[in-house]
Structures are given as structure tokens and as C-alpha cells.
C-alpha positions in Angstrom: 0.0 0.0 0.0 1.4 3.6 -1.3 1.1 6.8 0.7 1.7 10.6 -0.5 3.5 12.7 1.5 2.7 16.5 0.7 4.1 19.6 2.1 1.6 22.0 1.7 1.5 25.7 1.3 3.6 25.7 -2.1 1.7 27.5 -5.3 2.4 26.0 -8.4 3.2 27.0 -11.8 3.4 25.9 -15.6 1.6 23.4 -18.1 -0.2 20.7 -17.5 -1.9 17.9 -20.4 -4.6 16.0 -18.9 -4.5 12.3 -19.8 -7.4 10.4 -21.7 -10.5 10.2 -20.5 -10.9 7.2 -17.8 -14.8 6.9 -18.3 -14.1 6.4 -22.0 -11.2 4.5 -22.1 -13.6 1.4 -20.4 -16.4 1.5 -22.9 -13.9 1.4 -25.7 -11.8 -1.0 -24.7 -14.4 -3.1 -24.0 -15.8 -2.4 -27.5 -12.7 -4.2 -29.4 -14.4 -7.5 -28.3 -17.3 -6.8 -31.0 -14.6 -7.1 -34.0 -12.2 -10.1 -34.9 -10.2 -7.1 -37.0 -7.3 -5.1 -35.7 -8.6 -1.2 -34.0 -5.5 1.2 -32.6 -7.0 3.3 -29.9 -5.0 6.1 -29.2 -4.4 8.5 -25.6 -5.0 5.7 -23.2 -4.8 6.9 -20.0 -2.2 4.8 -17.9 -4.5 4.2 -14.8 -4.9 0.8 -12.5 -8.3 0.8 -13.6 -8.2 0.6 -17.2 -4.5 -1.3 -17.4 -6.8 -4.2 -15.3 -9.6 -3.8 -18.5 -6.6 -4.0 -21.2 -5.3 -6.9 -18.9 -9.0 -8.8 -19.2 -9.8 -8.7 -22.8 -5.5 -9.9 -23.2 -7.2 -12.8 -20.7 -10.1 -13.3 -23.2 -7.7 -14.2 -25.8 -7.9 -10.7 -27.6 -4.1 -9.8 -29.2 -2.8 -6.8 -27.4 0.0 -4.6 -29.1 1.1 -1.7 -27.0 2.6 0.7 -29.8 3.6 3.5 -28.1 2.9 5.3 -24.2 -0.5 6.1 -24.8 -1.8 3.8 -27.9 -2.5 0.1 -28.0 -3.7 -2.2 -30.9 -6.2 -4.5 -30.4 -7.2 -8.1 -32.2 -10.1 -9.8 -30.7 -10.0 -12.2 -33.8 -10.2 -15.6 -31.8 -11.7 -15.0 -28.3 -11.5 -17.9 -25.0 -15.3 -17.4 -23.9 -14.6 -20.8 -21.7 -12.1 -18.4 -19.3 -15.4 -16.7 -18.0 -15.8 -19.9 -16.1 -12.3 -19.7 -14.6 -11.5 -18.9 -11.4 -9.0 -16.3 -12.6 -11.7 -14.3 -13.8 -14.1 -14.0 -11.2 -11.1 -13.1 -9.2 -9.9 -10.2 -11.5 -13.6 -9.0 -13.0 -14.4 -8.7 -9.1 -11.8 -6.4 -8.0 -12.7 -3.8 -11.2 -16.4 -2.3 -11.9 -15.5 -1.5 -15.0 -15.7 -5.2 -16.0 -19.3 -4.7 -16.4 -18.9 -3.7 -20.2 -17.3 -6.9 -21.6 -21.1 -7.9 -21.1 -22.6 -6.1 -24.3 -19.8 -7.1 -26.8 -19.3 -10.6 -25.7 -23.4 -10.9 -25.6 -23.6 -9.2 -28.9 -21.1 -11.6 -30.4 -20.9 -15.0 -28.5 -24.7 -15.1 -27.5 -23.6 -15.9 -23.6 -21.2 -13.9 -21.3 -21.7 -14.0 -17.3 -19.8 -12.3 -14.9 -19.3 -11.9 -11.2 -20.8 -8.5 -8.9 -18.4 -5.9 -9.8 -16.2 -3.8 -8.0 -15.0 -0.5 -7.7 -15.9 2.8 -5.6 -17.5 2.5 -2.2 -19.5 5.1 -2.9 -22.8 4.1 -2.4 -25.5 1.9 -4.5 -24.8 1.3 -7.8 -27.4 -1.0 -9.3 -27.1 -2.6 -12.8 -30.7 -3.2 -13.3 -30.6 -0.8 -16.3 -27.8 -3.1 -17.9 -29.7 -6.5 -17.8 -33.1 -5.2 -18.4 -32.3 -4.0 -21.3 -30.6 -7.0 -22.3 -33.8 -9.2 -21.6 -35.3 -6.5 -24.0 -33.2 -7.5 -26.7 -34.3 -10.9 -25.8 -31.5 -12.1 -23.5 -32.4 -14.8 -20.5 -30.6 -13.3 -17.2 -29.9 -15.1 -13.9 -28.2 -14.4 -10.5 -26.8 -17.2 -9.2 -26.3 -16.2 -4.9 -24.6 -19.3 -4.6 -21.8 -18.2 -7.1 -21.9 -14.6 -7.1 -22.2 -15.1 -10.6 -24.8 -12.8 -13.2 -25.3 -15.3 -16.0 -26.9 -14.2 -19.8 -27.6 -16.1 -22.3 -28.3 -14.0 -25.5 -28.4 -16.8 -28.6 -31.3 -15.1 -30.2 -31.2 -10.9 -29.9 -33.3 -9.0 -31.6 -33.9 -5.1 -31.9 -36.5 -3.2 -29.7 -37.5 -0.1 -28.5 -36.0 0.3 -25.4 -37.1 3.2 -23.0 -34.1 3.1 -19.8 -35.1 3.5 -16.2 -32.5 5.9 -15.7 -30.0 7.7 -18.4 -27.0 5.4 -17.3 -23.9 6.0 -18.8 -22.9 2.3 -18.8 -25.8 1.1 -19.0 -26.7 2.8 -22.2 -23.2 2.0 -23.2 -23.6 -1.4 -22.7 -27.4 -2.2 -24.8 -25.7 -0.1 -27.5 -22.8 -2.5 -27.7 -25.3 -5.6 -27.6 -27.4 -4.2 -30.1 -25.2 -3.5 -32.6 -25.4 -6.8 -34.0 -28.5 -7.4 -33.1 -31.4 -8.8 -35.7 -33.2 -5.4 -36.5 -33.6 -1.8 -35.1 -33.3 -0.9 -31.7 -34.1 2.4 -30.1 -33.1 3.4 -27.1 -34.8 6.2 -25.3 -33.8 7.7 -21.8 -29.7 7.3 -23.6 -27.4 8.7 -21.5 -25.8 11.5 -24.5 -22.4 12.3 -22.7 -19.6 12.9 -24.8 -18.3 9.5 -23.7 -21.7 7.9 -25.4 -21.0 10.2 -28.2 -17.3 9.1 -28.8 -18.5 5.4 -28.5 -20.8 6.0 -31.2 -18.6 7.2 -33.4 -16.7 4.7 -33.2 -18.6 2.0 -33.7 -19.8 3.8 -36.3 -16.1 3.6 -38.2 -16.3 0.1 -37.5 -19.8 -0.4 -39.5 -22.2 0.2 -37.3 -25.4 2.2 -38.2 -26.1 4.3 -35.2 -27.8 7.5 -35.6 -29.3 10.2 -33.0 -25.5 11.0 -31.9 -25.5 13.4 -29.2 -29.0 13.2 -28.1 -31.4 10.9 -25.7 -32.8 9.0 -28.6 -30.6 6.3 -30.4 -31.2 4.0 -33.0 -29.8 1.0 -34.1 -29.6 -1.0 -36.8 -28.2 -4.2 -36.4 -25.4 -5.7 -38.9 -23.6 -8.8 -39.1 -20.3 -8.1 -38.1 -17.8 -5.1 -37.3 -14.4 -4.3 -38.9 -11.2 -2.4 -37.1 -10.9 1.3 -36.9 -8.6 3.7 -35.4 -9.7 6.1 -32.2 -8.2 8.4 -30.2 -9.5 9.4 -27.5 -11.1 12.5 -25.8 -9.4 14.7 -23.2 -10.3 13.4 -18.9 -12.7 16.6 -18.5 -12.8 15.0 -14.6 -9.3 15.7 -14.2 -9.2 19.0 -16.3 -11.8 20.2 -13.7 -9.4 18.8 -10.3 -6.6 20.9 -12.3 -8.8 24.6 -12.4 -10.0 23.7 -8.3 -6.2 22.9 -7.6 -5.1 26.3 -9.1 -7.5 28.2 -7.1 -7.4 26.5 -4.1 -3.5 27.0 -4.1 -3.2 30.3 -5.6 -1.8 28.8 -8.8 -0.7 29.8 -12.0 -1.8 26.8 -14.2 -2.3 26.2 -18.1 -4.4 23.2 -18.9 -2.9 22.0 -22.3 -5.6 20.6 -25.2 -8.7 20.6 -22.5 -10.9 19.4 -24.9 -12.8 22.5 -24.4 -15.7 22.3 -26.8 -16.5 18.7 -25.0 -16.8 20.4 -21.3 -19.9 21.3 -21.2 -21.2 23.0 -18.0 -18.2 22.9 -16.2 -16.0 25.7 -17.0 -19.1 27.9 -16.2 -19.5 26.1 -12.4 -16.1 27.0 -11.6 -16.5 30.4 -12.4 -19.6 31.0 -10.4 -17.0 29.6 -7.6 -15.4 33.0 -8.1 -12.5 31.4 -10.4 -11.1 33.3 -13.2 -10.0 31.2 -16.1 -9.4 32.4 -20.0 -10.0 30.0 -22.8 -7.5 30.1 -25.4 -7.9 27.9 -28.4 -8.4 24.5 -26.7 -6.2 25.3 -23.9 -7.2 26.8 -20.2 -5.2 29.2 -18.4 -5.8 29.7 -14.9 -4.1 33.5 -13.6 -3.3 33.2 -9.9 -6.1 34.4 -7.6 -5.3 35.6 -4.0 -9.5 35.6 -3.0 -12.7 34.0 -5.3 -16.2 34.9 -4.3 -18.7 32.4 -4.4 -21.9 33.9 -6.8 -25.6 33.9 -5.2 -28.7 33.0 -7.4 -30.6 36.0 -8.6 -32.1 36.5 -5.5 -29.6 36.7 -3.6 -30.3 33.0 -2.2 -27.3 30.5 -2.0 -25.7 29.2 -4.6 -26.3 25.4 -5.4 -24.4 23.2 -7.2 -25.3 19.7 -8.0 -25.3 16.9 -10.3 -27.5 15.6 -13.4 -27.2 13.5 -16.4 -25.3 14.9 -19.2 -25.8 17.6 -20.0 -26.5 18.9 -16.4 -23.0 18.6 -14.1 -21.3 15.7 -14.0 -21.2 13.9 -10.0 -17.2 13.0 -10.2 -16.6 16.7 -9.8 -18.9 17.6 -6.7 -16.3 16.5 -4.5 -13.8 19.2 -6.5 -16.3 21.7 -6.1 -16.9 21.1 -3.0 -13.1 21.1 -1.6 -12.3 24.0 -4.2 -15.3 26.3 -2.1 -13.2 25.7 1.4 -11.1 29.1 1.1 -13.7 31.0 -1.8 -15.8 34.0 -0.1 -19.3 32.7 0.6 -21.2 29.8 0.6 -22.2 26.7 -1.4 -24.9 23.8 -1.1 -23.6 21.2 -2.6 -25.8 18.2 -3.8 -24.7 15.3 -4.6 -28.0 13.3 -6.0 -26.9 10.0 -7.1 -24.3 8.8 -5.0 -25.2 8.6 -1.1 -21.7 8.1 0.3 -19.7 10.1 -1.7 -19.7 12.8 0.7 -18.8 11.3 3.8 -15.1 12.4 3.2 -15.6 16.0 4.6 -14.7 14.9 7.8 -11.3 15.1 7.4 -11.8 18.2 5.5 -13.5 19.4 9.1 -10.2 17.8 10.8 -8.0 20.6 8.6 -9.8 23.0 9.6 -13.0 23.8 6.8 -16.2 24.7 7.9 -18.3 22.3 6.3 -21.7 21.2 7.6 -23.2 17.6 6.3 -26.8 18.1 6.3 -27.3 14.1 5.1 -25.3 11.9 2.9 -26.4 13.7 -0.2 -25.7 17.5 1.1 -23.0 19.5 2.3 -22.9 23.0 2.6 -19.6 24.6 2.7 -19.1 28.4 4.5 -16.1 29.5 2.9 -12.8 30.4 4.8 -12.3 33.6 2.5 -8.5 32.8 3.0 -8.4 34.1 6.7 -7.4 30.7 7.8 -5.6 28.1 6.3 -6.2 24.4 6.6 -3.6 22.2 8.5 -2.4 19.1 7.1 -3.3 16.4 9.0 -2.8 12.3 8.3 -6.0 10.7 6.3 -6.6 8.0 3.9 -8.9 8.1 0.3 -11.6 6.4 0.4 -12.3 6.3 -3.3 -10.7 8.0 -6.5 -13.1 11.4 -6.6 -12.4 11.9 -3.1 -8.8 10.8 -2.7 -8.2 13.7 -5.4 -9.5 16.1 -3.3 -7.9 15.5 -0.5 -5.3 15.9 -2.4 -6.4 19.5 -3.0 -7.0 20.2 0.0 -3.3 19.2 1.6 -1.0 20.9 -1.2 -3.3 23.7 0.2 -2.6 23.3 3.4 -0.3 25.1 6.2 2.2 22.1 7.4 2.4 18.3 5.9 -0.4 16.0 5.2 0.1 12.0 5.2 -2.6 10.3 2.9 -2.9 6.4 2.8 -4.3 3.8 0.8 -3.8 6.4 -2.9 -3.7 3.2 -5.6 -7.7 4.4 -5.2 -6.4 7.8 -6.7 -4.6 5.6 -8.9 -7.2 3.9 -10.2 -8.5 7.4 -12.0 -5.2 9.7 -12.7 -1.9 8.7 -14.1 1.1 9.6 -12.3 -0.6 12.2 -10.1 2.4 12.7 -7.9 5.1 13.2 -10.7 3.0 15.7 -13.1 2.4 18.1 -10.2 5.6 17.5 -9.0 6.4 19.1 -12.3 4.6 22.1 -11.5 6.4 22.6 -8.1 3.9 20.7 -5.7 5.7 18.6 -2.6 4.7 15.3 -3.1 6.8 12.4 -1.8 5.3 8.5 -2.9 6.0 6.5 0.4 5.8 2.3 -0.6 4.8 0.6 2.5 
């Protein structure tokens, strides 16, 4: 188990690149599995989470080429559907969440996949009903087996249907799309989750021979084909950690550019920021961030408290409430932060209390933050992250911080952003990487 050590207090300066987009990276790596031809993918971030997903479909039998630090080839020609029964994979498909997405190109071309109760983030309920109901729409036969821990599909026979989701889940809607691309027939799927993510998916697949249209919106249809062929993609900017880099810079008084942001792709959360008081200057597709001694918080029109909270694409995304929120510590003013979909993911402020923020949880989906105004600072203090949106901003918070903060347990930061400790290094931050 690593630990950071980080002297705190130290404001930072220069460029920094943000790596490819985690969220991404899994639906399209999972995606090779639908072609036996070659696809390059391109700006893959190097993260535990997705190096375990490159790691599993190599497992599966898929040929896996890395041609250079950020680009991979993949060849799924001749795939070992019998290691899904192996004791190996229920061990590794376990320990990642993201192993959900195998599901819709293995169903799509095998007609059977199964897979044990994923892992991941501790951050509350995260059902899958909206994955395997709309595979028994397609005509798939599901089963839980509690003796096993094992989710079992058998999909010999799918066809197209209109399919109106339960909730406008990103995997989820990832996942039908990839069963239904070979699927007998039209599918539409209404409710589609329409983040960029979805969007670069469908592209792709797209390239491959796919007939998907209603890109970029909540309505997708499909039209099934008989088989995909290889493709190169590259990847979109991590707009998660392009939002931790504009809270870092304010929260430490920071000069910071944020090189190719993928800025047209950002959506709403440029604009969040700056109702946090931040100043930041778009130039081209880059983001520069002029050091800032104070930021006011906005109010609403009148004059109530500001809110900020999450929705589906393209409201706020919820894997940067936990920025916000740490970024709003030393801002003038106050913030309601609501976090809607994830019940635990704000349980973290406590250590934020221990450093010193004034932060009160109203319930596990609320926390309202009174701003320091930058009359105190926070203290580092010794803590551990409890998952990878967190862990970030406790990050944050102790390169912030007056004196030097110990935090435990960071493969979950890991598991989201590549080489954390080294690239701010590069920008002056004092962080030391203690093995234990």
C-alpha cells in the first residue's frame, strides 16, 4: 500500500496535459471484443483501472499490441469465452467495476457472457438493473446465481427493440448499444445517457460499420449488422481531471495552463467554476488559470445561496462535486452542494473538518460549505482516500494546506489519474510516494 506525503502551502506554476479520458477508455476498450479485426486506440490513459480492462480482454484471448505510451492495438479475432468460467476471472472481474462492459460485446457476439458482482468505488448503490433489463429487452435470458456470485446471460437469439431506460446510465446505455449493434433489426433506445463519452462510443462503432444515428442526443437508434471491422480512435481529453486541475489552481493560488482541455467537449463545467469566483481564460483548446489571491462564491438571482449539483449529461457531471466542493473551502461565501446520485460520496468531509474547513453535512447527499475567504488556512493532517473522486480532493486540499499532510491507501487515486504525484511535482507541488 502507497502513501503521499505532501508539504503543503507551495503554489504552483506551468503546463499541465490531462490524460485520456478514464470513463471512455472502459467502454472502448471493451468495445474491441465486437470485431475479430485489428482497432489502434489512441491516448489511453495509464490508470490501474483501465490497465486491469486491457489486462481482461489480453485474458479473453484478444491480441494486445502496445505501440507507443498512450496507444494500444487491439485483435479480438479468436476469443476464450470458456475463461469466463475460470476462477482467474471471477477473481480479477471482481476487483474492477468497469468489468461490467465486456457484457454487451461478448453478448452481442458469443450469444452468452456472465460475470461476477463488480467492483470498484465505495460510494454508495450502484445497481445494474438498467444493464440486464435491457438486455432481456433485446431478448437475453438473465440469472443471479447467490450461490456463485455469478450474473449469468444467455443471449443466442437478440433481436432489436424499442428500449425506454429507467435511468439515463452511462454504462448502461453503453452497454445495450454494444449488444445491439449486432443485433437482428432496429433498436431504439430512449432515456440514452448523451455524454460525450456515449457520443465518442458511437462514433466509433460507427467507423467500425455500425449504423447508429441520433448521436448526441437521448434517442438512439440501431440498426443491427452482421459483423464489425477495425478502426482507429483516439480518444477525448479526462474533462474530470481538467476540472481537479482549475480547483487545484485556485485553491492553491496557482498559475496553471491546462494544455488541449478538450474544451468544446466540457460542457457546463467551466461555467460552475466560475460562479465559484474562479477566473480562467479559454485560449484555443487550452485553459489558463491566472493566480487568484481571493474568489467569491456567486448567489442566485435572489440573492439565495448558490447550489451546485449533479444531473445526467448535460446537467454537471457527480465525479466533480467532490472538487467543487473542496475548491469552495477558502472561496468567499457559501455553497450547497448536492450530490443526488451517489449517497456516500460525501462522507469524506470529515477530514476536511479535521484541517480546519467549515463544512456542515446536512445528510449523505448534502453539504454546505461556509467559505474560509483565506483568513485561515487548513492544516495538514494524516488521512486515507476512500475512493478516487475523493482521494483527489484531499489531495487538494493538503497541497493547500499550512504544514504536511500524510494520505494512505492512494492506488484508489490511482485507479483514476496517471502519475498524479510526478506531473504536479512538475509544477512545483511537494509530493513524496511512500511504498509501504
Amino acid at each position: 500500500m502507497s502513501s503521499f506525503k505532501i508539504q503543503g502551502g507551495t503554489k504552483l506554476k506551468g503546463e499541465i496535459t490531462p490524460q485520456g479520458a478514464k470513463n471512455e477508455a472502459l467502454q472502448i476498450i471493451a468495445a474491441v471484443l465486437l470485431s475479430a479485426e485489428p482497432i489502434t486506440i489512441n491516448k489511453i490513459p495509464n490508470i490501474r483501472d483501465v490497465n486491469k480492462l486491457i489486462e481482461l480482454v489480453g485474458d479473453l484471448g484478444a491480441k494486445v499490441e502496445k505501440l507507443g505510451p498512450e496507444s494500444y492495438r487491439f485483435t479480438a479475432k479468436d476469443l476464450d469465452v470458456g475463461f469466463l468460467e475460470t476462477d482467474q476471472f471471477k477473481t480479477k472481474a471482481a476487483s474492477l467495476r468497469g468489468s461490467i462492459m465486456i457484457l454487451g460485446p461478448l453478448l452481442a457476439r458469443y450469444g452468452y457472457a456472465k460475470i461476477p458482482r463488480p467492483g470498484g468505488d465505495k460510494i454508495g448503490r450502484r445497481r445494474l438493473d438498467t444493464h440486464f433489463l435491457g438486455f432481456e429487452a433485446l431478448g437475453a435470458k438473465f440469472n443471479y446465481s447467490a450461490k456463485d456470485g455469478f450474473y449469468k446471460i444467455d443471449a443466442s437469439d437478440l433481436n432489436g427493440k424499442y428500449i425506454h431506460l429507467d435511468e439515463a446510465s452511462v454504462t448502461g446505455t453503453a452497454n445495450i448499444l454494444m449488444a445491439a449493434v449486432l443485433a437482428k433489426g432496429t433498436t431504439t433506445i430512449y432515456n440514452a445517457a448523451c455524454e460525450p463519452y456515449i457520443q465518442q462510443l458511437c462514433k466509433m462503432l460507427n467507423s467500425m460499420g455500425a449504423k447508429i444515428s441520433g448521436i448526441s442526443s437521448n434517442l438512439l437508434t440501431i440498426e443491427g449488422v452482421n459483423e464489425l471491422g477495425g478502426t482507429e480512435h483516439t480518444m477525448l481529453p479526462d474533462m474530470i481531471e481538467v476540472g481537479s486541475f482549475i480547483g487545484l489552481a485556485a485553491m492553491t493560488q496557482s498559475e496553471i495552463t491546462i494544455k488541449g482541455a478538450g474544451v468544446k467537449h466540457l460542457g457546463l463545467i467551466p461555467g460552475i467554476f466560475q460562479k465559484l469566483g474562479i477566473k480562467l481564460e479559454i485560449k484555443g483548446d487550452d485553459i489558463y488559470i491566472p493566480a487568484q489571491s481571493r474568489y467569491e462564491i456567486d448567489t442566485f438571482i435572489d440573492g439565495s445561496i448558490m447550489t451546485v449539483a449533479d444531473a445526467p449529461w448535460p446537467g454537471f457531471t457527480p465525479d466533480l462535486l467532490s472538487i467543487v466542493l473542496v475548491t469552495a473551502i477558502q472561496a468567499k461565501g457559501t455553497v450547497l452542494v448536492h450530490q443526488k446520485m451517489f449517497e456516500s460520496r460525501l462522507f469524506f468531509v470529515d477530514k476536511l473538518i479535521d484541517m480546519g474547513a467549515q463544512i456542515i453535512l446536512c445528510d449523505p447527499h448534502r453539504a454546505t460549505v461556509i467559505g474560509l475567504d483565506r483568513k485561515q488556512p487548513l492544516k495538514g493532517i494524516k488521512m486515507s482516500s476512500p475512493d478516487i473522486r475523493a482521494g483527489v480532493s484531499l489531495l487538494i486540499a493538503a497541497l493547500s494546506a499550512e504544514g504536511e499532510s500524510i494520505i494512505s491507501n492512494v492506488e484508489q487515486i490511482d485507479r483514476g489519474y496517471q502519475n498524479i504525484d510526478s506531473r504536479l511535482t512538475a509544477l512545483g507541488a511537494k509530493i513524496e510516494r511512500l511504498e509501504q
